[in-house]
Each structure stands twice: as C-alpha cells, then as structure tokens.
N, C-alpha and C positions, 0 to 999 in steps of 0.2 A: 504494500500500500504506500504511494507515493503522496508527499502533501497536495500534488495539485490535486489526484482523486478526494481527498477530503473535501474537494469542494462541490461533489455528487453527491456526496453522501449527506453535505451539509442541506443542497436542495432538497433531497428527497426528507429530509428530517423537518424541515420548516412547512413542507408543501403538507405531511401527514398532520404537524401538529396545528394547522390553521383549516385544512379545506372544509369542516365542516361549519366553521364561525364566519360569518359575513365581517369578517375588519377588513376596514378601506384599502389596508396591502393587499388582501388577498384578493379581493376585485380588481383591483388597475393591475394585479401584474407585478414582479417586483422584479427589480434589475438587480444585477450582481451585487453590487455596493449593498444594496437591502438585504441579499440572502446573506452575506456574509455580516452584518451587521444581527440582523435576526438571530443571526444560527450563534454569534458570540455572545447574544445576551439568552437565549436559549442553555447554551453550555453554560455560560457563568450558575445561570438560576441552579442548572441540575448540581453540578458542583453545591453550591447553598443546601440543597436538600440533602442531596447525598450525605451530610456532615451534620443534616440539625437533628437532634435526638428528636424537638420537639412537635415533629411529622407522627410520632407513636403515641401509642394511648395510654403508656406509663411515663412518656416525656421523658425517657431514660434511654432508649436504643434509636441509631439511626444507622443508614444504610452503613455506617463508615465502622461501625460498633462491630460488624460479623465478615465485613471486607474490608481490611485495612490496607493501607496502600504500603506500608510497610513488609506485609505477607504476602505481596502478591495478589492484593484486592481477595484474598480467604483469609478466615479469622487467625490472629498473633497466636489463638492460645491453642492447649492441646486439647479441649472437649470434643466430645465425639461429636454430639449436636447442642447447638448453644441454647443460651437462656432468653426467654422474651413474654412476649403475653402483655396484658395489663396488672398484672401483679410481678412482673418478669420472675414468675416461677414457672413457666409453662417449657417443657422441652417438646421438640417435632420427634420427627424418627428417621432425619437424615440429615447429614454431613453439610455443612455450608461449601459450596464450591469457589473457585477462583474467578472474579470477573474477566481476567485477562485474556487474551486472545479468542475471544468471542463472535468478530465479524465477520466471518468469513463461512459460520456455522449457517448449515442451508435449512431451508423450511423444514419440517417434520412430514414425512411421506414415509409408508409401507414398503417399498418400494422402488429403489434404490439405486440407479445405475451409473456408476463410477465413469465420469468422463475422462478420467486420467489413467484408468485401468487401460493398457495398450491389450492387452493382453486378449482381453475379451470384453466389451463395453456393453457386452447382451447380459449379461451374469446380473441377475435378481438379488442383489444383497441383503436384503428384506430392508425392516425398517430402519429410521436413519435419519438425524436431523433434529432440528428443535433445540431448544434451552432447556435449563432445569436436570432434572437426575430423568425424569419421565420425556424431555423434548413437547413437553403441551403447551410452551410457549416459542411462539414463531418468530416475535420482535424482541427486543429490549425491553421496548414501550408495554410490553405483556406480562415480559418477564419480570419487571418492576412493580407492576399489582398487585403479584402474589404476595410477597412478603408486606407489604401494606396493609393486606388485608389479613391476613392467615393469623389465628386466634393464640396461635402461640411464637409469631416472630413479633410484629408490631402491634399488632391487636385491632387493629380500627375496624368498627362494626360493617361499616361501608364509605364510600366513593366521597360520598359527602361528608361525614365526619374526618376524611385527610385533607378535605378541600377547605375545614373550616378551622382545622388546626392550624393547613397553611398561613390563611388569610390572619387567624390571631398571631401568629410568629411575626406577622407583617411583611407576607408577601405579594399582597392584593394588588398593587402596584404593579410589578412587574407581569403579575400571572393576566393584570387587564390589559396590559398593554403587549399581551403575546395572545391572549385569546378577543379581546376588544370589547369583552362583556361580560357581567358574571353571570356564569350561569354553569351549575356543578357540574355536570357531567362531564364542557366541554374542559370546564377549569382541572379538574380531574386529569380528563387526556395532557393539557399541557402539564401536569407535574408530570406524566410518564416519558411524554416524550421530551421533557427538559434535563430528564434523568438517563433517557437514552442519548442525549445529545451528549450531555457528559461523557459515557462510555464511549462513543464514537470517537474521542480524543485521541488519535493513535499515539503523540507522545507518553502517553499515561497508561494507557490499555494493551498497544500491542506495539511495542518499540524496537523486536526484534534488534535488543543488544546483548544479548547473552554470548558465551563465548564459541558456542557452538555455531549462531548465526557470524560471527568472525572468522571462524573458521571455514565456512561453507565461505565465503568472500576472501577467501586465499589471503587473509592480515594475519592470522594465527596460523600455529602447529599444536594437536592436542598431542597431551604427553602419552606414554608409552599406554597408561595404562585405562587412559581415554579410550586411546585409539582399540586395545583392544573391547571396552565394554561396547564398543559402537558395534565393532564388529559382530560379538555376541550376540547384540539388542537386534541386529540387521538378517543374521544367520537363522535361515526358515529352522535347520536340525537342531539349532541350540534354546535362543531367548526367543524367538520368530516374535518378538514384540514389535518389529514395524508392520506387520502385517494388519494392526489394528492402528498402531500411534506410527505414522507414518513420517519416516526421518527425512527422506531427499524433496528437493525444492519438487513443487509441479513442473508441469511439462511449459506452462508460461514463464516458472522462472519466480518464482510467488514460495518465501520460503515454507519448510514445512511447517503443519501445523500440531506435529504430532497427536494427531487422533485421523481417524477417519470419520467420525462421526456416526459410526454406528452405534445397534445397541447391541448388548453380550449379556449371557446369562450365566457371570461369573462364579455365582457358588461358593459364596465367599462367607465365612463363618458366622453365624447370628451375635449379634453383641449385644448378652445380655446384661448390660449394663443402662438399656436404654427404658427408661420407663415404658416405652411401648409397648417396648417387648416381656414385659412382666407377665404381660396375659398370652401363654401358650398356644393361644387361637389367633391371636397377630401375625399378621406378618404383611411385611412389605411387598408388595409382588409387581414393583416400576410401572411398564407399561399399560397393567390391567389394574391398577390398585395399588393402596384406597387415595390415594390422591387426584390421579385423569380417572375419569369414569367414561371416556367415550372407547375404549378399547376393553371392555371389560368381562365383554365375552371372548374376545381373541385368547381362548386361552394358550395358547402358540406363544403369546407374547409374555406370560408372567415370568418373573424374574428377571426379565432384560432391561439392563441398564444403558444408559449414552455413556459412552465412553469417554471421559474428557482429556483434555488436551495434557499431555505431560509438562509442558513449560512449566518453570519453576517449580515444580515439584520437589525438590529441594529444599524447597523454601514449608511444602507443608508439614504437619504436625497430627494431620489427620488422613484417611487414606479408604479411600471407596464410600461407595452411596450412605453408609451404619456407619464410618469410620471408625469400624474398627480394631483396622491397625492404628499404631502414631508413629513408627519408622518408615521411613522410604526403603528399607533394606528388608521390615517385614513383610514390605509390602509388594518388593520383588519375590522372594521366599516365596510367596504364599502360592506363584503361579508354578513353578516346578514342585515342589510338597504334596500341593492338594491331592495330586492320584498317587503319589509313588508314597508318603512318609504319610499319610492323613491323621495320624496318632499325634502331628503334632502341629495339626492345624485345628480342632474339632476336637471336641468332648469326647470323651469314652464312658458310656453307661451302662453297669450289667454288665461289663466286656467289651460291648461290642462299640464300635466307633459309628458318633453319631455323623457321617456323611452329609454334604448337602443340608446343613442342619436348620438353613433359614427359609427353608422353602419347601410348602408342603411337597410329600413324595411323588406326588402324579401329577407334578412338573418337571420332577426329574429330566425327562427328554431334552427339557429348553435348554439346558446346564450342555455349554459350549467346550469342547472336545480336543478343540484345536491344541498342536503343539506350541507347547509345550506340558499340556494338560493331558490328558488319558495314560495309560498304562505306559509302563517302558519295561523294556529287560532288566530282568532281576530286578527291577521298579528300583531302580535307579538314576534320579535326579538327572536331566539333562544339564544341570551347570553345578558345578562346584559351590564351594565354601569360596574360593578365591573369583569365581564366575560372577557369580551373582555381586561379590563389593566390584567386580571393573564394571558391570552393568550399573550399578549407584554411583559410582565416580564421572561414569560418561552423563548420568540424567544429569549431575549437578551440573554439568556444562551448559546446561538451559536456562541458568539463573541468570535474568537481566541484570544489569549496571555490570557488564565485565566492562576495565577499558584494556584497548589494545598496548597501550603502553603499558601496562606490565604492572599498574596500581589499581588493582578491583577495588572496585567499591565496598564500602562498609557491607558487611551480611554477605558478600559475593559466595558461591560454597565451592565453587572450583578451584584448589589450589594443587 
C-alpha cells in the first residue's frame, strides 16, 4: 500500500460515511482538497474515540484499553479474554485480536478462490474472509459495532446510547459537521466509520517495517538461524505453516500478509479457565456459534476459525481464538504435538486423553488434518526441540519498528 493509494481508500471512507445524510458536501460533489480535508478530520475524530474510555457504559474501557498500540493494536497484558461490561466484571469467550494488518482482509464468502494460487485458481477453498475470530464482519465500520455494543466489552445497550455518550464527551460538533444533522442512526454510522478511518492509517496499522519486510527489500540478511526457521515455516514436510500464513510477496509485489484468510478447525485445547466455559454444555463453535447465527446450521463449519495474520506475533501474550496459550513457542508446539505427543496438549481423564476436547465429538471431521497435524511414524514430531525455537526466532522477525541500521526499536524481538 503506497501513500498515494491512501487516497482511494480515503474517498471511499468519506463517500460510505456521508451518502446516506443530505450535507451540502455530499450534494455539490466534493473535490480532492475536500476529500482529503474530510477524510483528516474523519481520522482525527476516530483516533479521539479510539482512546476515550468514555464511549463505554462503565466510562472505564475504550477501544485503546484491549488494542494498545504498544502491543500491536492487541491487549499489553497476558488475559486470555479481557475485562469489560458495565460493571467491567463481565468476560467474553475469546481472545482480543491485533488491529494490524487488517486491509487487505476480503469480504467473508463460502467460497473461496485464490487469485494468487498459480497452481490451480478452480480449487474451492471453502470459506474465507471477514473480521472478527467468526469473519461476520465485512468493514471496519462493522467490525467497530461489535465491541460497542456487546454486553461484556463496552456494554452500550444500543446505537443510540454510544451516540449520546459521544455527544456528552463533546463530540456533537464535529460528528455534525461530518454527518450535517443529528440524527442517531446516521451519527452512529459516523463514529464507525471515523473509527474505521483511523484504522485505515497505514502509518499506524500496517507499516510493513518489521525486519523480515527489510529483508524481503534486499536492506537486511537474516541470521543463521532466521534463515533456517523460514525455511522450516516455508517446508510443506516440516512446519508447512505458509500454506495457511502465507510468507512470499503476491504475484503484484504487495508484501505478505501472512495469513491466507481462511478459516481452520484447529482443535486447539479448551481453556478452562474461561468463565464460559464453566458450563460443560458451552462451547465455542466460530462459524456456527453462538456469536454469527447466520451459519448455524452449516454444521461443516463448526469449529472453524479465520486464521489471523502472524505479524507481530511476537509481540502477543495470548495465542488462538480461547487464548489459551501465552507463549508464541507454545503456540508453535501445539501444531506438531497435537496428533503425535497429545498427553501433553489435553487432559487425560480415566486414562484416557481427552482429544479434541473443545469441540463437541460429531464435529470431529471439521478438525483440519493438514501437515503438520495427523499421525506421523512412530508419531514423531515433524520438528525438533531446536525446530520449532528457529520457527519462533524467524516469527519475531515480523515485529514492526526494526531499523535497518542496526538500532531496533525499543520492544523490537528480533535480535
């Protein structure tokens, strides 16, 4: 993403947050000078929200509270899912994700045909796409509701109770002179899309300066034992982890974005540590429940998560849709283990090793197979002890603020 496309992105962010409000810009037309004018007081506003606690219904969390820009726009600390509500005693039953490298994530579709795939561009990769751990939101500006509204992040009953916290913070002002009238629904819309306007920042969000995108631009050499975790992460018989987080630039030259954007039915151990999951009849099941209900009979789909972007990952503290690992090393672990060593992924009850243990059994089938997952000879790990830390030393290469001259930035994890 180059700064002059920022200024596509800027139109199309001004054109969605006005077309449905009669303001005198949006009638006559607005010339560049205006979009770029709009689109900076747009992003200022979001920035403002993004940071004011007092958008929430306990006047204590705001979007900046569970995405610090310090972590990678994902929460500093190590909880599995954070705290919020109007009492901020209320926990969800998933992981807060990274806002960062988010725009380039395609709609949500069933249905899924890889333009970049040379290979074969007919291959149906099922579903794919979307925000959130489920992809049920298609914009920012959607993706931004949720947590607004949802009874245990910021708690707000509805649309209009965030529009009237805005307006007591003293934002009436600005939100009138970007909507041109009050009137809740559409004032509403502009907090989302002035919070998507923020994200759209590519200095902020996706600045592709980590030392791996230095490397790919021929200014670095990664060390020895970089070069081999890449290799590892890249090798279908070893880590086959680019097969899903995708390491080489596209075929335009657009670097990666390590995901593909699918969703996977990881099988990844229940963490009962989450109040959700207290009641043995819980459970999470991504695409069909209980959060999107419009896929809810697919039951093909339960279990399957979006897979997100590896950047900075490094940088987290929490790891999958329950988070519940908090290393990036248990969280490599966990994909060569889970078939060959399972005794030390998963409870043992009675004896016998609870398998698969977050997802009822007769979904089993959905639970993805791929290598480095299913049986091996003599179920033997396809990576070492020493395998899997070159694979954690190559992810830290993805941590933004490297500089090329040889002084990382504060927090950099690649040394």
């Amino acid at each position: 993403m180059t700064v002059n496309s920022s200024f596509f992105v800027a139109v199309f962010a001004i054109g969605c947050a006005v077309v449905s409000t009669p303001v005198a810009y949006a009638q006559q037309g607005l010339s560049r000078a205006e979009v770029y004018k709009n689109t900076a007081l747009l992003t200022r506003l979001g920035e403002k929200l993004f940071h004011d606690p007092r958008l929430s219904a306990s006047g204590k969390l705001s979007c900046a509270s569970c995405h610090t820009a310090s972590a990678a726009f994902a929460p500093a600390n190590d909880l599995s899912v954070q705290y919020g509500g109007a009492d901020m005693q209320q926990q969800g039953h998933r992981s807060v994700p990274s806002l960062k490298y988010l725009q380039n994530v395609p709609q949500f579709t069933e249905h899924f045909f890889d333009a970049e795939d040379e290979a074969d561009e007919s291959i149906d990769n099922g579903p794919a796409g979307g925000l959130t751990w489920d992809g049920r939101a298609n914009t920012l500006a959607e993706q931004a509701a949720i947590p607004l509204l949802a009874p245990f992040e910021m708690g707000n009953r509805s649309a209009s109770d965030v529009v009237k916290l805005a307006v007591d913070a003293g934002y009436a002002g600005d939100l009138k002179q970007l909507a041109g009238y009050m009137q809740t629904e559409n004032l509403f819309l502009v907090i989302q899309k002035a919070l998507e306007a923020y994200q759209q920042d590519w200095r902020t969000f996706y600045p592709y300066t980590s030392k791996y995108d230095a490397y790919l631009a021929g200014k670095v050499a990664l060390t020895a034992e970089e070069q081999l975790g890449l290799k590892l992460f890249e090798d279908p018989q070893k880590g086959n982890c680019a097969s899903c987080h995708k390491s080489q630039p596209d075929n335009d030259g657009t670097p990666p974005q390590f995901t593909d954007y699918g969703m996977i039915a990881a099988g990844v151990p229940r963490n009962r540590d989450l109040p959700f999951n207290k009641n043995p009849d819980n459970f999470d099941l991504g695409l069909c429940g209980p959060d999107r209900t419009d896929l809810a009979t697919h039951t093909e789909y339960c279990g399957l998560f979006r897979t997100p972007s590896l950047r900075n990952s490094g940088t987290r503290k929490t790891f999958f849709h329950n988070g519940v690992y908090h290393t990036l090393r248990d969280a490599v672990a966990f994909y060569v283990l889970r078939d060959t060593q399972p005794k030390k992924i998963y409870p043992t009850i009675n004896g016998k090793v609870m398998k698969y243990d977050d997802l009822p059994k007769k979904y089993d089938q959905n639970i993805n197979m791929d290598p480095p997952f299913g049986p091996q000879v003599d179920n033997k790990p396809v990576l070492s002890d020493k395998e899997i830390d070159a694979i954690v030393t190559f992810l830290k290469t993805l941590t933004d603020g490297y500089s090329v001259s040889g002084n990382e930035s504060k927090g950099q994890a690649s040394k």
